[in-house]
Structure formats: C-alpha cells, structure tokens
C-alpha positions in Angstrom: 133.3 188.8 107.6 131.4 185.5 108.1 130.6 184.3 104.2 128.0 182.1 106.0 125.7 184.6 107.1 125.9 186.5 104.1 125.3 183.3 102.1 122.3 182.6 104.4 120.7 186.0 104.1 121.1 186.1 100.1 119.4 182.6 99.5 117.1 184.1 102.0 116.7 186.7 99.3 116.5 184.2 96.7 113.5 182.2 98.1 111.6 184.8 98.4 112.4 186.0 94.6 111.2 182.3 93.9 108.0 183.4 94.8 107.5 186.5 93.0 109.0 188.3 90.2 110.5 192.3 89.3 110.3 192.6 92.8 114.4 192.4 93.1 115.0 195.8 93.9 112.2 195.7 96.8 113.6 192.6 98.3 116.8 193.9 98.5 115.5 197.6 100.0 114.2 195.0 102.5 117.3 193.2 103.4 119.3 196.7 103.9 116.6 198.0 106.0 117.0 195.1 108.5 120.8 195.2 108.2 121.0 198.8 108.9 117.9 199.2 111.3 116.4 201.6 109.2 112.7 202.5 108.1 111.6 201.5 104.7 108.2 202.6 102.9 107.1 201.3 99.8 104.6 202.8 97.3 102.1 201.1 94.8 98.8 200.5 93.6 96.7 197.8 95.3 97.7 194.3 94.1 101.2 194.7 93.3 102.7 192.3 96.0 103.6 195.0 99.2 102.1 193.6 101.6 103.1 190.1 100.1 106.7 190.4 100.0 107.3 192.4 103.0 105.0 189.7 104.8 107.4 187.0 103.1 110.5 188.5 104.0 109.9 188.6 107.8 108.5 185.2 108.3 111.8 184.5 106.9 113.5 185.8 110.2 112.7 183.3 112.9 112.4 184.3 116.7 111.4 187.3 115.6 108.7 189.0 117.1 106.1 190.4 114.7 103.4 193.2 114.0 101.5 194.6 111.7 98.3 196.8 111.6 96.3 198.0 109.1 96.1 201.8 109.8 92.8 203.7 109.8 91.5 206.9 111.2 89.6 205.1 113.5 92.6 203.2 114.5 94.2 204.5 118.1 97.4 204.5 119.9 95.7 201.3 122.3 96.1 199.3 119.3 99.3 200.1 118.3 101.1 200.7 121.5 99.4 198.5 124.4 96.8 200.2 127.2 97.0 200.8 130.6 96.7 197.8 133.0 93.6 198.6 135.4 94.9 196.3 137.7 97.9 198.3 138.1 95.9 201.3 139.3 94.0 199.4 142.1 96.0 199.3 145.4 97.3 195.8 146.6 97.0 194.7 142.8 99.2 193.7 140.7 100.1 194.9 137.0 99.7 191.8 135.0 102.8 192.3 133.0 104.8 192.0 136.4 103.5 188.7 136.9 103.9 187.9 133.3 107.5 188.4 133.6 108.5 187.3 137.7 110.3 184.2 137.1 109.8 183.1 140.7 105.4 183.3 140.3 105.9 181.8 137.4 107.5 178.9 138.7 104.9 179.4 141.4 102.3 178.8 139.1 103.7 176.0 137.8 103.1 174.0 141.2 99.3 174.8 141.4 99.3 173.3 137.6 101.1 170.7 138.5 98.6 170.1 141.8 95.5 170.8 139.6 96.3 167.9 137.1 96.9 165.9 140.0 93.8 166.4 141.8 92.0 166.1 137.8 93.9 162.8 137.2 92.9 161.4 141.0 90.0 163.7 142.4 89.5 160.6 145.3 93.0 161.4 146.4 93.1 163.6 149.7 96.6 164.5 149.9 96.2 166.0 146.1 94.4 168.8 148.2 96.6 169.5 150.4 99.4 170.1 148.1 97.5 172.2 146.0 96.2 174.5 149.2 99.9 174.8 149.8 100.8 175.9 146.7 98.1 178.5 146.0 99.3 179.8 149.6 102.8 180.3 148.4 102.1 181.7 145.2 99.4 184.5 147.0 101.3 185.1 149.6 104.6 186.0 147.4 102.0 187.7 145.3 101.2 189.8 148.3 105.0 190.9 148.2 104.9 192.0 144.6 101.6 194.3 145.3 103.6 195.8 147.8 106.4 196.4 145.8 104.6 197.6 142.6 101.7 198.9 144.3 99.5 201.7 141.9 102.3 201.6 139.6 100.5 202.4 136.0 101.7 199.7 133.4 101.0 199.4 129.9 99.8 196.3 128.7 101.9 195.7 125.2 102.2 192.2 124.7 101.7 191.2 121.1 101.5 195.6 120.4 104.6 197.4 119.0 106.7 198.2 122.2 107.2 194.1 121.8 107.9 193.6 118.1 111.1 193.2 116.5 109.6 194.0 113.4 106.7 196.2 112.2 104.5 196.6 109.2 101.8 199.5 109.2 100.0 199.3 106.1 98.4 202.5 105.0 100.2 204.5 106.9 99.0 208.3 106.2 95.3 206.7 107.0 96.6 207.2 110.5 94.9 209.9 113.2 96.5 212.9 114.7 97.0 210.9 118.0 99.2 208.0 116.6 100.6 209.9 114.1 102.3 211.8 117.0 103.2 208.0 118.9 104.6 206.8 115.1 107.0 209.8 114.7 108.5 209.3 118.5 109.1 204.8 118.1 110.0 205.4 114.2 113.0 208.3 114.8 113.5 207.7 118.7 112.7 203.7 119.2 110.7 205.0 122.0 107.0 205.2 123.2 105.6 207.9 125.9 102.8 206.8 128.0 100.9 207.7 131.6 103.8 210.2 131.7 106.6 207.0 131.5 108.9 206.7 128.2 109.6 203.0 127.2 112.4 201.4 124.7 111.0 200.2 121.8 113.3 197.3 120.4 111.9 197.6 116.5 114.6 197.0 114.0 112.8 198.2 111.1 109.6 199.8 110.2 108.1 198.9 107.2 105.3 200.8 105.8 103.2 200.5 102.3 101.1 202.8 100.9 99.0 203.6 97.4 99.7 207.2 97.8 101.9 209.5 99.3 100.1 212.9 100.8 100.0 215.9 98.7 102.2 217.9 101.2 101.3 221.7 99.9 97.9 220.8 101.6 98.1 222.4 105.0 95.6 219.3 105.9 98.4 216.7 104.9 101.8 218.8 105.4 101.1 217.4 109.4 102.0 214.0 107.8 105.7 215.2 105.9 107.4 213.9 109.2 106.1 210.8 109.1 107.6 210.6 105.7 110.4 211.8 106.2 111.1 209.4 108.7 110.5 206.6 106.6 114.3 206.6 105.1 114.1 204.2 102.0 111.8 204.0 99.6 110.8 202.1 96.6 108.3 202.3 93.9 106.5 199.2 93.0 104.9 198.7 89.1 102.8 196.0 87.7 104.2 193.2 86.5 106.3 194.0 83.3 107.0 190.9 81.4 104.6 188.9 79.9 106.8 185.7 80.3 106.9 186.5 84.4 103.1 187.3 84.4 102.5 183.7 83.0 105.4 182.0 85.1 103.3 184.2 88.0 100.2 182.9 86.7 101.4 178.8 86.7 102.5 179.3 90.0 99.5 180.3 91.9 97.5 177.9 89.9 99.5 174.9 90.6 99.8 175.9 94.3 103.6 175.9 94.4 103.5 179.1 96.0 103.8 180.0 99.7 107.0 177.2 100.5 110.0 178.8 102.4 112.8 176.8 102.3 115.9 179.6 103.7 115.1 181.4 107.0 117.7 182.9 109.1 117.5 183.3 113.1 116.8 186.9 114.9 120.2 186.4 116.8 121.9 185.6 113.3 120.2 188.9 112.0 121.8 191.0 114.6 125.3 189.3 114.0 125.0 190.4 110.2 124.1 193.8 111.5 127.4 194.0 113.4 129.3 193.0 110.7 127.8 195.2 108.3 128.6 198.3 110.5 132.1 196.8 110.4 132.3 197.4 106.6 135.2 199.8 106.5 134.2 203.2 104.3 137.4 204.5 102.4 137.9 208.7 102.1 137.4 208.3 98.3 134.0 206.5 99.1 132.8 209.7 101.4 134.4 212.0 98.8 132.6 210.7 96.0 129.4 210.8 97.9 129.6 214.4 98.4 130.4 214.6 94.5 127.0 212.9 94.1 124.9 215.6 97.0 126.9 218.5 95.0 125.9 217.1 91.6 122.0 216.5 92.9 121.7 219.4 94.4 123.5 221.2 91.5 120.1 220.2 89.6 117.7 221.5 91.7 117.2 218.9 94.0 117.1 218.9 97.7 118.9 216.5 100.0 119.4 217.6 103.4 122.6 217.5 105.5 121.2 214.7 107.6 120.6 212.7 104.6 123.7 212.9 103.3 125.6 212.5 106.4 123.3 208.7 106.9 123.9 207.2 103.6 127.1 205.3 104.6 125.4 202.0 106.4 123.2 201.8 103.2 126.3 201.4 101.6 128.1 199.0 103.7 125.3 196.9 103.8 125.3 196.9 99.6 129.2 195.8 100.2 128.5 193.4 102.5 125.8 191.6 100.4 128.1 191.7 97.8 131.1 190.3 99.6 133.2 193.1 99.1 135.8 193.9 102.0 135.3 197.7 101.8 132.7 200.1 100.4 133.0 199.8 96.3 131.7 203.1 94.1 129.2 200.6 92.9 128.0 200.0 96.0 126.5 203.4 95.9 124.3 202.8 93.5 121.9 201.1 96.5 121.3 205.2 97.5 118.6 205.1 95.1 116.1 203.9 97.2 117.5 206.5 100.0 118.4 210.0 98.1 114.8 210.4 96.2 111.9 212.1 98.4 109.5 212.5 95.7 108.9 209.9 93.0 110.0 212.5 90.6 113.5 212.7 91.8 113.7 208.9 91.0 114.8 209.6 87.6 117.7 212.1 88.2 119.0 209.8 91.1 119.1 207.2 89.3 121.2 208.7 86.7 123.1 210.6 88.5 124.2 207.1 90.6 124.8 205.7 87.4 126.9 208.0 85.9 128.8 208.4 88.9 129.3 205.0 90.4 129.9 202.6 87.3 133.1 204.6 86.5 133.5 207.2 88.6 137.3 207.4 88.1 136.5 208.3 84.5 134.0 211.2 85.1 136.8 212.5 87.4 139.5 211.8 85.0 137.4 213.8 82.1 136.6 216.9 84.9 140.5 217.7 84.7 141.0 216.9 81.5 138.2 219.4 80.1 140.1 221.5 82.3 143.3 220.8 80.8 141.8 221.6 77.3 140.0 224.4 78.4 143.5 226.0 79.7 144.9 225.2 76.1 142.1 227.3 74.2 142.4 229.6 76.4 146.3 229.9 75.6 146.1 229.5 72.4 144.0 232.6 72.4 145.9 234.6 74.1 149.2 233.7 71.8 147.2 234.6 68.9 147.0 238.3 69.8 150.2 239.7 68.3 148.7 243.4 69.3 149.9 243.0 72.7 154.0 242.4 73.3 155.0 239.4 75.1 151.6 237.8 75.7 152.7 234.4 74.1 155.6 234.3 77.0 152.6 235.8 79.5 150.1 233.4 78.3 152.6 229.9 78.7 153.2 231.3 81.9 149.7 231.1 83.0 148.8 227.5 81.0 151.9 226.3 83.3 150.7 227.1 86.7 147.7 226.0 85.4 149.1 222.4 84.2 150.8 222.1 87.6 147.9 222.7 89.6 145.4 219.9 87.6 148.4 217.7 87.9 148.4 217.7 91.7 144.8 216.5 91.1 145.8 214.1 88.4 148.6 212.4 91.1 145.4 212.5 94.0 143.5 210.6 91.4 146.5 208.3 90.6 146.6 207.6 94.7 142.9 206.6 94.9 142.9 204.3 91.7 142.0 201.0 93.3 142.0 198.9 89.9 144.7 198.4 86.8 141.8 200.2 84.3 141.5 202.8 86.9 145.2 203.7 86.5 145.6 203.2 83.3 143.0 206.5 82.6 145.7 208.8 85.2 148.6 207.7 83.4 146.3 208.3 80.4 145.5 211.8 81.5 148.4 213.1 82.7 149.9 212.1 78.9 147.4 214.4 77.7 148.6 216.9 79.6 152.5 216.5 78.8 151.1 216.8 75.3 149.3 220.0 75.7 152.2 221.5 77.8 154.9 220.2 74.9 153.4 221.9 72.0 153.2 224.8 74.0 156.2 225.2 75.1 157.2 224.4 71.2 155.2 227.1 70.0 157.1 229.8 71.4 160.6 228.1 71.5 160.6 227.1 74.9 162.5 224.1 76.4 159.8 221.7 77.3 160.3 220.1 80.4 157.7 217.1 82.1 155.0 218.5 84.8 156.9 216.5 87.7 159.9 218.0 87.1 158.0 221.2 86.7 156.2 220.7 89.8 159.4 219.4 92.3 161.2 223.1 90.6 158.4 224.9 92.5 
C-alpha cells in the first residue's frame, strides 16, 4: 500500500475541510464514494454547503472529466445523455463524433490549418494556394472513405453530457421526469446508457446527487422514484452550522476572501491507482462475521437491510482502512457503514448506535454474550439444586451446567483465536476465569471433584 497516495488523498481531504467546517463526515462519504465507485446522495436544506463541497472535492481530481446538471421536470434525457447526430442519418455523411475522434482527419485537419495561416500570414503568395487545395483534397477525399464506412450509422452526440464524464453531480435529483428517471436508474446501477436502440458504456466513477427532500415513497405518485433512491448507496445528512466559534471562523473567511484556494489535488490516473489498492485491503472472517452480527442486531430492531446491502458493505470498509493506514479491515473501520446501512433518516439514530456499540469494542459485547450465558446457566443450576423434592437433581442439574460450560467454552477459545490485540485477550482469559469459577463452586456444592473446562473438554 502506497502511503503516498493515501497521504495525497487525506490532505486532499484536509484542504477542502480548510474551507468549510462540520462537514467532516460528508467529505469523507465523498472520498469513499470515489475510492469504491459508488453513488452517494446527500440531503439538506438550501444553503448548507452540498453543492459547495461536492463541487470542491471534484475540482480537486484533475483530468477528470466533469458534469453536473441541475435537474428539473422540464429537463430531458438530450441534456443529460447527448442527442442524435443528424449528420449521421444522412447518407454519404459523416457522424461528427467519428471525425472528432479519427486520428488520421485530425492530423488532416491540421494541414489545411497549417495552409490557412500560411495563406493569412502571406495572402500574395501563390504557392500558399496550392498547398492548401492539396490539403483540403486529402482530407475530403479520406473523408469520403469514412462516409462509406460509417454511412447512416445513428450516433449520439455526448461530448461534454454524462456518457463522457468521469464524475457526475445531479442536483435535485427527484425534480427529474419519468423519461430520464428511467436513463438515471440504467448509468447509476449498470454504467450504461440505451439509445436509437444502441447501449453505450458509461465511464462514471461516482454519482453524486443532493437533494432538500427525499420523496414520500407511500405516495403512489413518488414510489416511481424509490429506485432512484435506492441506487444512490451512501448517504448523509447535512445540518446548519453548529458552533458558533465555526460560524464566525466561517464568517471571517468569506469576508476576507481567503476562501476558494486549493492547494492539494490529486490526478484521475492516481484516483484509479488508490481504487486498486483499496480493493486490495484484505477483509478478515471476523470482520464479515461481525458484520452479519451488526445486519442480525439491525434487523433484530425492526429495521430493514436487504441482502444486497449487506453483501456490498465490505469496499466501504476497506476504503475506511485504507484511509486510515490500516493493513486489514479493523472493527472500527465499520463504523464508516453509517452512511451506507440507513435508508430513511430515521434509522440514522439506531445505526449509529448500533455501529458504535458494536465496533469500538466489539470483542467485549461478545465476551459479555457468553458470559450472561455462563451466569444464566448458573441460576439456572442453582435452581434446580435447590429443589430437594426431587432425588438426584443436584447430580442431574451439574450434569447439565457442564455440558453447558463446555459448549460456551468452545466459543470462549473461537474468541481467544480471533483476539487481535493484548486488551482483547486479556477479556478471554478473563471470561473463561469466570467460568472456572462458576464450574468450581459447583462442583463444590455437591462434593464433586472439580476439574478445569479443558481438561473437561479434551475427556469428551
């Protein structure tokens, strides 16, 4: 892993916090999105920086080419996606964008430049004439052979329109019409745009998309648009500026003029390098385990998250790692999901709790699972020893708490295995003395010979 890049793309980040302020979490979401190639949408009242920041962050990417559109209803796919060439539909014409992009006519073209200067800089000189009737014969005549070759082939006109752009911004993006909408879902899901009956690659790296509201989606008029948000795969939720100290800092700033200077940009080739070696980021099994934990434990509480979305988060994650130099996916590094697990703003709340409970220490919400179990198996032995109607059931009842002790210790030694840090191992070893403990005294209670759980446990 190249600490270069990475150092390159975080003081990109930095600049651009420079400029604003408690807009960290949105700047990041932006910098995953482009590491991962996915689609991020951002919600907010007017005047809370969107369109600033996004606008910010992808100057910073140089080479990179750019669009963005204000959506409307009026807006239409021509706009977005390029039109048909006429010229390509008229025989012995041809399609502008296969001149555009014939090295050999452009070089063509070159010469009858080159002769019309000449002829501009010395219109008295006769032979400035004659070269440039020679090269306006060659360049029509080998224009001839491309009419022939790409004769009443329909093209679409897209330079400077989305089928071009490395990166998009669409601003108001429910405003759209029924027409693009269907276009949108296709480039944002598929990379790809249908036209004249011809499908096209799109090369888009990330969507971005802002918005001051989301659709009410129990509207039939505004379910149409759930796709559209659903293929929008990170979100964040932007708020008015917090702080008073940052609203003055914010304040100095614009009045001084000092905003608006980038000093950190990084190349469009040196983007895609840090995408490969994000998506080199290796993911442990305890990572993916403990993921699942966190869909079980969401949906556990009513929430939904779909297969699919559970089955993407891991680049979200090794982009997190890899912006925090870390060699593999950390537990904390899953604490990026929550701009990715939330679909309404209401689930924000329980994500973000969840991920925090979770992924700070996750080893210790594990480690208290068994032992709750652990104590839980005590009571309920303890119980059972208590009921001198019944004959034998203190012997019957040690004889369960065992197998019970030697199953939560196989989890207790899986934990042991996955601890990745001294603190971590210290609460197994801690745990499984627990358990000794609660096996000892009951073993004592009815006159038993106590002996350890791994000696238990190789005896089976």
């Amino acid at each position: 892993m190249s600490t270069g890049l990475r150092d390159k793309m975080r003081s990109v980040m930095a600049d651009l916090n420079r400029e604003v302020v408690e807009r960290e979490e949105l700047i990041e979401a932006i910098a995953i999105a482009l590491l991962t190639r996915k689609n991020l949408f951002i919600l907010g009242d007017p005047g809370q920086a969107k369109s600033f920041v996004v606008n910010g962050f992808r100057s910073r990417i140089t080479g990179a080419r750019q669009f963005e559109r204000l959506l409307t209803k009026q807006a239409d796919e021509e706009q977005l996606f390029g039109r048909v060439d006429l010229s390509s539909l008229i025989p012995g014409q041809v399609p502008q964008a296969v001149l555009d992009h014939d090295g050999v006519y452009q070089r063509l073209l070159d010469e009858v430049r080159k002769a019309r200067d000449e002829i501009a800089a010395d219109p008295e000189r006769p032979d400035g004439y004659y070269s440039s009737g020679n090269a306006v014969t060659i360049a029509q005549r080998y224009k001839g052979i491309l009419a022939l070759l790409h004769s009443s082939e329909p093209t679409v006109q897209t330079t400077g329109k989305i089928p071009e752009a490395d990166i998009c911004f669409l601003d108001e993006v429910f405003k759209c019409n029924d027409g693009v909408l269907n276009s949108l879902l296709t480039a944002l899901n598929e990379r790809k745009y249908t036209n004249e009956g011809r499908t096209y690659p799109i090369p888009t790296i990330s969507f971005f998309a802002a918005s001051n509201e989301i659709p009410n989606f129990s509207d039939p008029q505004e379910k149409i648009l759930a796709a559209l948000y659903d293929r929008l795969e990170l979100k964040v939720v932007t708020q008015n500026i917090a702080e008073r100290e940052n609203r003055l800092r914010m304040l100095k700033a614009k009045q001084s003029g000092a905003s608006g200077q980038t000093s950190c940009t990084v190349t469009l080739d040196e983007l895609l390098e840090m995408q490969r070696e994000v998506s080199a980021i290796p993911v442990p099994d305890a990572i993916n385990e403990l993921a699942d934990d966190i869909l079980c434990e969401l949906r556990k509480n009513g929430m939904t998250v779909s297969d699919r979305k559970y089955l993407g988060y891991y680049p979200i994650a090794q982009a997190k790692a890899w912006l925090s130099g870390h060699a593999q996916v950390e537990s904390t590094d899953l604490l990026a999901l929550k701009n990715y697990l939330w679909y309404l703003p209401t689930d924000r709340a329980l994500v973000e709790s969840t991920l925090q409970r979770m992924c700070v220490n996750p080893m210790l919400d594990k480690v208290n699972d068994v032992r709750a179990m652990a104590m839980e198996a005590r009571d309920e032995y303890e119980a059972a020893r208590s009921d001198t109607g019944r004959p034998g059931a203190a012997n019957r009842a040690l004889v369960k708490l065992r197998g019970e002790l030697l199953r939560l210790f196989e989890m207790q030694k899986k934990l042991d295995s996955e601890a990745q840090t001294d603190n971590e191992r210290a609460l197994t070893a801690d745990l499984l003395q627990d358990m000794e403990q609660i096996s000892r005294q009951a073993h004592e209670a009815v006159g038993f010979t106590y002996i350890p759980l791994e000696q238990l446990a190789a005896l089976q």
